[in-house]
FIZAKOL-530902 format. One record per residue (C-alpha): x, z, y. Coordinates in steps of 0.02 Angstrom, whole numbers, plus 50000, padded with zeros to 5 digits. Each point is the difference from the previous one (the first is absolute). Layout:
<pts>
PT       u       w       v
PT       X       Z       Y
...
</pts>
This chain:
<pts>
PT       u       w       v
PT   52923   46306   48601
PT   50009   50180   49998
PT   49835   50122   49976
PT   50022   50139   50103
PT   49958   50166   49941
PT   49831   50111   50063
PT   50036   50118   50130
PT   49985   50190   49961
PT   50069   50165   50099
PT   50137   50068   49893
PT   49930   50170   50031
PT   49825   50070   49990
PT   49979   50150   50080
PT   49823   50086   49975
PT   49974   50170   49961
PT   49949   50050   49802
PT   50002   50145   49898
PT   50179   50000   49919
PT   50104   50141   49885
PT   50171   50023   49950
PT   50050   49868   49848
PT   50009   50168   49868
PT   49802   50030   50068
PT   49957   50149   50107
PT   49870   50033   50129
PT   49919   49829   50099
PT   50020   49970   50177
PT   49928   49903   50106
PT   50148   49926   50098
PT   50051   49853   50124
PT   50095   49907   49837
PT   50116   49846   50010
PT   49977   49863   49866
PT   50098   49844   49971
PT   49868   49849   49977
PT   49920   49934   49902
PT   49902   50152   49940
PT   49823   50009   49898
PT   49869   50101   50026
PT   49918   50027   49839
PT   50103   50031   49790
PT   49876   49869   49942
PT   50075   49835   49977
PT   50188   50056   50017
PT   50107   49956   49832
PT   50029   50127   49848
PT   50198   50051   50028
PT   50077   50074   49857
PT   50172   50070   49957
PT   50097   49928   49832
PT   49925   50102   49850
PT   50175   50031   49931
PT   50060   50125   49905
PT   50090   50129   50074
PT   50120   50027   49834
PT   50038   49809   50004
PT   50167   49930   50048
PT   50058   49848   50127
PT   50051   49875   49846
PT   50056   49882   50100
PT   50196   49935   50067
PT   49960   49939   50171
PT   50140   49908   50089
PT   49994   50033   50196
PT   50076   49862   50050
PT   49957   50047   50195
PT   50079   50148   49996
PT   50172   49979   50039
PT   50151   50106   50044
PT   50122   49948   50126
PT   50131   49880   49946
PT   50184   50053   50012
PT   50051   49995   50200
PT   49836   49962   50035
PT   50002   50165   50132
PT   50173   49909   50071
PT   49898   49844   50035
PT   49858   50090   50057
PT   50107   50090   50131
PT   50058   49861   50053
PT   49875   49902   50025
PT   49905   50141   50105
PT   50125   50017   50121
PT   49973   49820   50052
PT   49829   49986   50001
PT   49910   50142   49990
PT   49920   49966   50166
PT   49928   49872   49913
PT   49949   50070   49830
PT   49894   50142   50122
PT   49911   49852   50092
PT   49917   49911   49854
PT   49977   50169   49897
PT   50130   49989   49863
PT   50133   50147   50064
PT   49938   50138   49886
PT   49973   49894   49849
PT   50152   49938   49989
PT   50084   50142   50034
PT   49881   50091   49844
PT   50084   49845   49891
PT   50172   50112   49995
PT   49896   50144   49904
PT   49975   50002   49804
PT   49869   50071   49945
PT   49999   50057   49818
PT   49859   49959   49895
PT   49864   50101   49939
PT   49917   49890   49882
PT   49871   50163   49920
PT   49929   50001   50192
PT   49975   49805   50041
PT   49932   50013   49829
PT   49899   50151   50039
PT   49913   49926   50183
PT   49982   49847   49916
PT   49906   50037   49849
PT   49873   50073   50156
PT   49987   49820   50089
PT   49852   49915   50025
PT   50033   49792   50018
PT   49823   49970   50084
PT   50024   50114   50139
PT   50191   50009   50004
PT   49997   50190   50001
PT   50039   50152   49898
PT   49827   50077   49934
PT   50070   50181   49954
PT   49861   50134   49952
PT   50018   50070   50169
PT   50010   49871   50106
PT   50057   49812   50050
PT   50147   49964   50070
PT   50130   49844   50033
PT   50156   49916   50047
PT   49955   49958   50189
PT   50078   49870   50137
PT   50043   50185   50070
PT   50102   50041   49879
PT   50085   49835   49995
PT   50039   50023   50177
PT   50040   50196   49984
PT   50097   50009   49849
PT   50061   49820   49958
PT   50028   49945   50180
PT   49939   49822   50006
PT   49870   49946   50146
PT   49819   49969   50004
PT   50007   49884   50140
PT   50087   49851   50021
PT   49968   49809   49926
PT   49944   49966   49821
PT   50140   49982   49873
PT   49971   49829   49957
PT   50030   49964   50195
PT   50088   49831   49950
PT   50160   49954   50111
PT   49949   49852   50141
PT   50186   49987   50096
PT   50131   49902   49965
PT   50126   50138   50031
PT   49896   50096   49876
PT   49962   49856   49859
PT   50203   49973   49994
PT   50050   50181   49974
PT   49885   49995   49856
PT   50101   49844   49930
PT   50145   50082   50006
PT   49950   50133   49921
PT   49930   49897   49853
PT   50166   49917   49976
PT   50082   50141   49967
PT   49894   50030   49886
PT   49999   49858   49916
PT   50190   50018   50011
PT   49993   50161   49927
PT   49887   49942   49848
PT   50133   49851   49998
PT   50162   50120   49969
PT   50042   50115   49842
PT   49876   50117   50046
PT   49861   49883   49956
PT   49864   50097   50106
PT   49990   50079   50175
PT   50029   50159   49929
PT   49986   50158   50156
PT   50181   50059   49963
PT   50056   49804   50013
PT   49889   49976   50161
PT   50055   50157   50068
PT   50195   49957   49956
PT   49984   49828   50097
PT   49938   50066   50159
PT   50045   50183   50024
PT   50119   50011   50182
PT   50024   49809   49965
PT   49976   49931   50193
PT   49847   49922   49959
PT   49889   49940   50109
PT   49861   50020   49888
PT   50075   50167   49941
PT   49858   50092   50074
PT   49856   49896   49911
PT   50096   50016   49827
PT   50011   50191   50028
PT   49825   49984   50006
PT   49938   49899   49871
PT   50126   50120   49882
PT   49870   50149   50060
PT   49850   49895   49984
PT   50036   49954   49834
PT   50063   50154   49941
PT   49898   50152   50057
PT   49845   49900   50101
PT   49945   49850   49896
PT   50085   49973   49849
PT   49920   49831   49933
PT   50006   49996   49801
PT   50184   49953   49961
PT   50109   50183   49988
PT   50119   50006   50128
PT   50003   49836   50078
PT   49989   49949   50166
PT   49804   49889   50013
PT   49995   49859   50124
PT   49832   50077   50026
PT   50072   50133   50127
PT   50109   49896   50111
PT   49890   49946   50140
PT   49935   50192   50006
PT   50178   50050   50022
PT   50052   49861   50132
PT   49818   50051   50082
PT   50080   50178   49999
PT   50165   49960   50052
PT   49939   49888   50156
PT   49890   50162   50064
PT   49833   49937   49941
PT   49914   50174   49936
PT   49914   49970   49841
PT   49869   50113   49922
PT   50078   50043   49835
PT   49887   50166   49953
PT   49864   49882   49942
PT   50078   49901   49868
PT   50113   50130   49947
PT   49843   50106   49979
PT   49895   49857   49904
PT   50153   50008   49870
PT   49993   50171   49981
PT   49815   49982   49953
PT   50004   49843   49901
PT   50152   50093   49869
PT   49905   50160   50015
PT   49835   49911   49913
PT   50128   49919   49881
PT   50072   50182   49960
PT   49828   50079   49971
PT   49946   49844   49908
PT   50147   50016   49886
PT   49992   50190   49978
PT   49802   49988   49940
PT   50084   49901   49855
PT   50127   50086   49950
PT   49871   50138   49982
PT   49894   49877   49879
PT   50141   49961   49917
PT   50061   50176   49964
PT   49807   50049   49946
PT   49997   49858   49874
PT   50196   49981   49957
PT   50103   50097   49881
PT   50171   49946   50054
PT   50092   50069   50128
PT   49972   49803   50092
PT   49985   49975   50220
PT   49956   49882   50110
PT   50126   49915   50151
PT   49940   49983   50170
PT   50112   49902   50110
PT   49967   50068   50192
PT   50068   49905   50163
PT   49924   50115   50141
PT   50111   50141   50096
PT   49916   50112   49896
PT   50117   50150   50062
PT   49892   50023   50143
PT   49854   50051   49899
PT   50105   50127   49910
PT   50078   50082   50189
PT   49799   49984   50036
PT   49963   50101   49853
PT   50146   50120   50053
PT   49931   50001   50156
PT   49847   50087   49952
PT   50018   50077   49824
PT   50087   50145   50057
PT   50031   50093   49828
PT   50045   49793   49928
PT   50152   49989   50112
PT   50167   50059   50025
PT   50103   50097   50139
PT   49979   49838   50153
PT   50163   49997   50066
PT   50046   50060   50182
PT   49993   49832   50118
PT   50132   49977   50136
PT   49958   49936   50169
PT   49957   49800   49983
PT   49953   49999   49831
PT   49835   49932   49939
PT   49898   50088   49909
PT   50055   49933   49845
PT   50144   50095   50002
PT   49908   50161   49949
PT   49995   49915   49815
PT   50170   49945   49959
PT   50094   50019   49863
PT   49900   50162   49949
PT   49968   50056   49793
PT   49853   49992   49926
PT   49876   50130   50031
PT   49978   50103   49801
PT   49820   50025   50042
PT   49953   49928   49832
PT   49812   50009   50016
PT   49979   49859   50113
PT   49806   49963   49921
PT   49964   50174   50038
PT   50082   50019   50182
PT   49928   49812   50077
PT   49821   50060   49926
PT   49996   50172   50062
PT   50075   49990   50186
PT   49808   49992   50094
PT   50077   50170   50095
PT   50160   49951   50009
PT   50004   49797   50048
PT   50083   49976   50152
PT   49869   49854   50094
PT   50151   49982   50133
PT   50157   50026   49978
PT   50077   49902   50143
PT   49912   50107   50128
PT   50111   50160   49965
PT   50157   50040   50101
PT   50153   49943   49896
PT   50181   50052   50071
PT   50091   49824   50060
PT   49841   49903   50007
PT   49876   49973   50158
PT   49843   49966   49974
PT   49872   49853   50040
PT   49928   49992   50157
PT   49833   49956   49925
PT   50034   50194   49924
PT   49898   50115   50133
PT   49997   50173   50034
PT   49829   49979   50047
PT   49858   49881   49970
PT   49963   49862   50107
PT   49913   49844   50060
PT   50136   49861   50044
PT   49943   49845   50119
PT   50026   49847   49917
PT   50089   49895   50115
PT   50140   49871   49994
PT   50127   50112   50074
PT   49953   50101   49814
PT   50148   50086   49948
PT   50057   49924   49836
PT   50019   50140   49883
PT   49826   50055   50038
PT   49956   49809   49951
PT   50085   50018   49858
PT   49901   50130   49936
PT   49824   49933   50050
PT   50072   49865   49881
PT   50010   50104   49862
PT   49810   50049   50013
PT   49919   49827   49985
PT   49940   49932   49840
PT   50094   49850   49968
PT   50061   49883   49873
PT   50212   50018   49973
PT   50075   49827   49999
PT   50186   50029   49871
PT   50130   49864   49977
PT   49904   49958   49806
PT   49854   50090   49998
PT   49842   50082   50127
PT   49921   50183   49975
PT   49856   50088   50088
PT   50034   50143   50125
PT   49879   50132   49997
PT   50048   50152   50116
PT   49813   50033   50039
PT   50013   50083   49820
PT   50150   50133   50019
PT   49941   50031   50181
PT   50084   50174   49978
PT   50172   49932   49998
PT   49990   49950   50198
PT   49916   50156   50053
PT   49828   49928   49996
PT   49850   50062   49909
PT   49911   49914   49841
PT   49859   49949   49965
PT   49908   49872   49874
PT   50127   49842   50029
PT   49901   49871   49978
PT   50032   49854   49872
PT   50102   49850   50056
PT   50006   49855   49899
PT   50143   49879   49964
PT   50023   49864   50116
PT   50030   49838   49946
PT   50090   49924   50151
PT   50151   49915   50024
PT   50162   50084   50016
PT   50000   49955   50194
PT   49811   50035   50034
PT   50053   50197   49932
PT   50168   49983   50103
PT   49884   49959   50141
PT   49881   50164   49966
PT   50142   50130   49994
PT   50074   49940   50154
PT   49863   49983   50120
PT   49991   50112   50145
PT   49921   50183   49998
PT   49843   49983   50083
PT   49955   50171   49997
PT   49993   50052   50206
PT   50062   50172   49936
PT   50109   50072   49873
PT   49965   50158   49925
PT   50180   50100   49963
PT   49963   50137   49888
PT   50115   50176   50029
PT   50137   50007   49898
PT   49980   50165   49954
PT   49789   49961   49940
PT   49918   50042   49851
PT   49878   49876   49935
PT   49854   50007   49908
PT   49879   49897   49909
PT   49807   49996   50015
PT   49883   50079   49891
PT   49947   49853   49917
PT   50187   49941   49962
PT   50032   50146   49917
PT   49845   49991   49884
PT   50031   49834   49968
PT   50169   50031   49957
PT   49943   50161   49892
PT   49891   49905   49898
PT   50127   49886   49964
PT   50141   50091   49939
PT   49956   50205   49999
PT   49923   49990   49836
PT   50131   49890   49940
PT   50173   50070   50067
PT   49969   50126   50148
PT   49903   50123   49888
PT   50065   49980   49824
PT   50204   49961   50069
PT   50122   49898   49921
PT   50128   50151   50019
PT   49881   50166   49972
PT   50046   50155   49920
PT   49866   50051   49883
PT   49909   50169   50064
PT   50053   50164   49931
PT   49854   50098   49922
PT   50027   50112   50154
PT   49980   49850   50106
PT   49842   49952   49941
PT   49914   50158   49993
PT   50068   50035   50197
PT   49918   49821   49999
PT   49836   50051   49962
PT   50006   50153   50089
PT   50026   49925   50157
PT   49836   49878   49985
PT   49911   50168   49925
PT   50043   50062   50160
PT   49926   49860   50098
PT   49858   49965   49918
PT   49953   50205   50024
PT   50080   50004   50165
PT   50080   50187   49967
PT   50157   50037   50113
PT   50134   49994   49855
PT   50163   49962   50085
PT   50074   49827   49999
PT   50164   49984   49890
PT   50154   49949   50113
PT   50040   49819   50019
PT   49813   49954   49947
PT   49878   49924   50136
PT   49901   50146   50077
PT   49825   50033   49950
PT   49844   49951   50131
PT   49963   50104   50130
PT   49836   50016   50065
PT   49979   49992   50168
PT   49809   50025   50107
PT   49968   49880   50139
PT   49830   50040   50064
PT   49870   49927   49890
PT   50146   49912   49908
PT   50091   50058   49835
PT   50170   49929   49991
PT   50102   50024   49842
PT   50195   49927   50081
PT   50171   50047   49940
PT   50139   50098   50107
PT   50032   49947   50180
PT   50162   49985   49928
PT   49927   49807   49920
PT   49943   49961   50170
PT   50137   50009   50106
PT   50048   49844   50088
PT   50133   50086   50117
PT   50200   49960   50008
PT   50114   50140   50028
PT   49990   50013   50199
PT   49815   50014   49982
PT   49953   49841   50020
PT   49892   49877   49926
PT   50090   49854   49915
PT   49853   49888   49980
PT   49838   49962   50115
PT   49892   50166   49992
PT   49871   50001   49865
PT   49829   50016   50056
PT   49952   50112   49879
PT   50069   50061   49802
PT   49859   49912   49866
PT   50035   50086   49823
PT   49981   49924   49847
PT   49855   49990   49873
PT   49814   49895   50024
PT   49979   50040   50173
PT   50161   49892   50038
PT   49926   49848   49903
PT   49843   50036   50081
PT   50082   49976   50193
PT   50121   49863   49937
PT   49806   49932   49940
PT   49934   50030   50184
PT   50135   49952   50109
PT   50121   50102   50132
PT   49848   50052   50100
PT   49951   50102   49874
PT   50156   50097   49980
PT   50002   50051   50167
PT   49844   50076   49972
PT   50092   50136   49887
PT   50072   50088   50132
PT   49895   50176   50010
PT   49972   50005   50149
PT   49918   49853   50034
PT   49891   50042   49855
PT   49970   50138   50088
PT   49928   49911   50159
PT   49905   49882   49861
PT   49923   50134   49929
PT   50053   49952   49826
PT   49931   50098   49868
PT   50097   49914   49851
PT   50097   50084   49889
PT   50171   49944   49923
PT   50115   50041   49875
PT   50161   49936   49964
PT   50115   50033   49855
PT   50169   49950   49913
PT   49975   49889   49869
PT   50073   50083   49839
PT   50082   49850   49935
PT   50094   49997   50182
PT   50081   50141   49964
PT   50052   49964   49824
PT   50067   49832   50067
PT   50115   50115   50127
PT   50058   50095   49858
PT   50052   49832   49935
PT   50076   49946   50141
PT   50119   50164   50029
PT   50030   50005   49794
PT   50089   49810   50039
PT   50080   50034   50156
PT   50077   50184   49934
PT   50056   49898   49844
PT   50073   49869   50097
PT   50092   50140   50103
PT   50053   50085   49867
PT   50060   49813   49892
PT   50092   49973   50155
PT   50111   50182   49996
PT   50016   50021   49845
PT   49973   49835   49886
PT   49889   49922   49892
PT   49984   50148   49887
PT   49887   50089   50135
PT   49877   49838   49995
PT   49900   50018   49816
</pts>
């Protein structure tokens, strides 16, 4: 008997006071959160990046045996195949992924090792001194190509017509184990059925790709019983939702990578040999290096140009290691320069999603739903990933950002400790949201006030402030350092050095003293002129007075607006100033981002 899971809207939208993710001014804003959300830091768990060394080295020979290049006139079979059934590969979701199969994609093994040293097992997510961030059903669907929707992948076969194909395709097997070979080796497999006149040729194609590039099992290069009735499932036109499980391997090796690289620090702190640990991986993990490509710009090579009907995949193939050496440096400084969503810019030979809007919008949730835009509501519900061996938490509510929403506290979701089916059951039910909130492609999100000092007091003092790649200051530095908060602190009109934040500006409202920065920090406007979000009620700036109204409530904010003060016949006085330790921490942050610039022209050698 299944439990079904507790209804909740997907989206919560309520207006807050919210500022950029590198801090800025408050606003109070109509936001968009994904749910479940907390109101209150107390009670939410201490996250904390890996307190490795930055000097250490990845001792450690991990074997990826999910990541596999195409095997020799694999691209012939491929071609093939598609010409006969592409119509069918489209209809259950499998067209792009099997075309992506035909690509290698050459290892980086310093960045897998690099985002992985930054994964965090209990909330399946990257915690990165900036921010949090994750491989998403999104980007299984984007990037890799598999579907969201469809039947679980342990869908067992009921038909007769279906039970005897899967015969037959065990005695070959057995057949194959039987001959000189001695195993079902993919070359073997491949030799026995490629252009043979099969009638099963189609289902052996596709338990070669299954067991090759989707879900290898734990024998190298042999074709596992376990994927036949997926492929015959496939074959027959019955879609099945392969983003999940593909995704819940991606997390389950990713927790055995970072388990395995916290040793092999230990062991090179308390070893004197030149010794390292083996890590045997199984998941596709070349998807979470294209991932990292996606959105480490100065981590990734020239993409390559994609011709019309190529997946997305193609932009990766076959293309030489980036020589940006500092990978430690680059993943832990790129707060400016992370790209939250890749998939959303125009790319020359690819079209994009339809759940991908020019403009925000509410979409009716009704049966005639289009199924791309039910895709994505699928990748914004907390869930529990069901995998062929293993079951991992989804937790988009936490990288928000990376579907255009806003963020705020996510709120803590334990384990589950259900049955495989009882969690198929969960992801799968309906939407029941009425509406569907489609954030603008082109949006900027934001996170709330309270997010960011929560996230501040997590990691600023650790990483954000001191900086796993910063340049120690010049004596010039630090004297223009202390300058500038001389400056503030007497509030003289010294100029502002360029590329530094500029200094407060006092501005008289009535009976009010407002200290804000340039209306340069407060423009919300796109380049026609237009606003790109809803219209903020009114600019709050920093310091105690925004605690005090956060204290108060939204009522209270829009009692800051002069002129109503003015009709109130408010006497009070207030005064609101840049905290000095702000704009140290925005020196910091353009020290990283020129160094990273800079790495990423001319080398390492820039990057001390």
């Amino acid at each position: 008997m299944t439990e079904p899971l507790e209804e909740h809207s997907i989206i919560e939208e309520r207006e807050a006071l919210m500022v950029s993710p590198t801090g800025g001014i408050p606003t109070l804003i109509t936001a968009h959160f994904l749910q479940p959300t907390v109101a209150h830091i107390d009670g939410l768990p201490t996250l904390k990046p890996p307190s490795l060394s930055s000097e250490s080295k990845w001792r450690l020979n991990a074997a990826f045996h999910g990541w596999r290049d195409p095997p020799k006139k694999w691209k012939s079979w491929v071609d093939h195949m598609h010409s006969l059934h592409e119509l069918t590969w489209k209809e259950v979701g499998i067209c792009e992924a099997v075309i992506g199969s035909m690509y290698p994609i050459r290892a980086n093994n310093d960045l897998v090792f690099g985002i992985a040293e930054r994964w965090c097992s209990e909330t399946n997510t990257f915690i990165f001194p900036w921010g949090e961030a994750t491989i998403t059903l999104e980007d299984m669907m984007v990037l890799g190509g598999f579907s969201v929707l469809g039947a679980s992948v342990s869908m067992p076969l009921q038909a007769q017509e279906l039970v005897r194909i899967e015969e037959n395709l065990n005695q070959v097997r057995k057949e194959l184990i039987r001959s000189k070979a001695q195993k079902v080796d993919h070359r073997v497999w491949m030799k026995h059925f490629m252009q043979s006149g099969s009638e099963f040729e189609h289902e052996a194609f596709l338990s070669l790709w299954l067991s090759r590039f989707v879900f290898p099992g734990n024998v190298y290069s042999t074709i596992g019983k376990h994927v036949f009735p997926i492929a015959i499932h496939l074959a027959r036109g019955t879609r099945i939702a392969l983003a999940p499980p593909v995704l819940a391997s991606l997390y389950r090796d990713l927790s055995l990578l970072k388990e395995t690289i916290v040793a092999s620090a230990e062991l090179e702190a308390n070893a004197n040999d030149d010794s390292s640990l083996a890590v045997t991986l199984w998941a596709p993990l070349r998807l979470a290096q294209c991932w990292a490509w996606e959105r480490f710009s100065p981590l990734r090579p020239q993409p390559s140009v994609i011709k019309s009907g190529e997946p997305r995949m193609a932009r990766w193939q076959s293309l030489r290691r980036s020589k940006f050496e500092n990978v430690r440096g680059a993943i832990d400084s790129a707060g400016e320069i992370f790209q939250w969503r890749p998939y959303v810019t125009t790319v020359h030979g690819l079209s994009l999603p339809k759940f991908y809007k020019e403009k925000e919008e509410w979409v009716s949730n009704n049966p005639s739903l289009d199924e791309e835009v039910e895709s994505f509501a699928r990748c914004l519900r907390v869930c529990e990933l069901v995998g062929v061996d293993c079951r991992e938490q989804y937790l988009p509510h936490r990288v928000a950002m990376q579907f255009g929403m806003d963020q705020d506290l996510p709120g803590w979701v334990p384990r589950s400790n259900a049955t495989p089916e009882i969690a198929w059951n969960n992801y799968s039910r309906p939407v029941s949201d009425s509406k569907l909130y489609i954030p603008s492609r082109l949006s900027e999100s934001d996170v709330s006030t309270q997010y960011l000092e929560w996230w501040n007091e997590l990691f600023v003092p650790q990483d954000a402030v001191k900086g796993i790649v910063q340049r120690k200051r010049s004596p010039r530095m630090r004297k223009r350092l202390l300058q500038i908060k001389k400056e503030m602190k007497e509030g003289n009109d010294a100029d502002v050095p360029p590329g530094f934040p500029p200094k407060c500006k006092r501005v008289e409202a009535d009976k009010h003293t407002l200290d804000i920065r340039s209306q340069s920090l407060l423009s919300w406007a796109s380049d026609d002129g237009t606003s790109t979000r809803t219209k903020p009620k009114q600019h709050i700036v920093q310091g105690e007075f925004a605690t005090k109204i956060s204290e108060t409530g939204t009522e209270d904010a829009h009692n800051i607006d002069s002129n109503k003060s003015n009709e109130e016949g408010s006497s009070r006085d207030f005064t609101f100033k840049l905290p000095e330790l702000e704009l140290e921490a925005r020196i910091l942050r353009l020290e990283r981002v020129v160094a990273v610039l800079k790495a990423a022209k001319f080398g390492n050698k820039c990057v001390k």
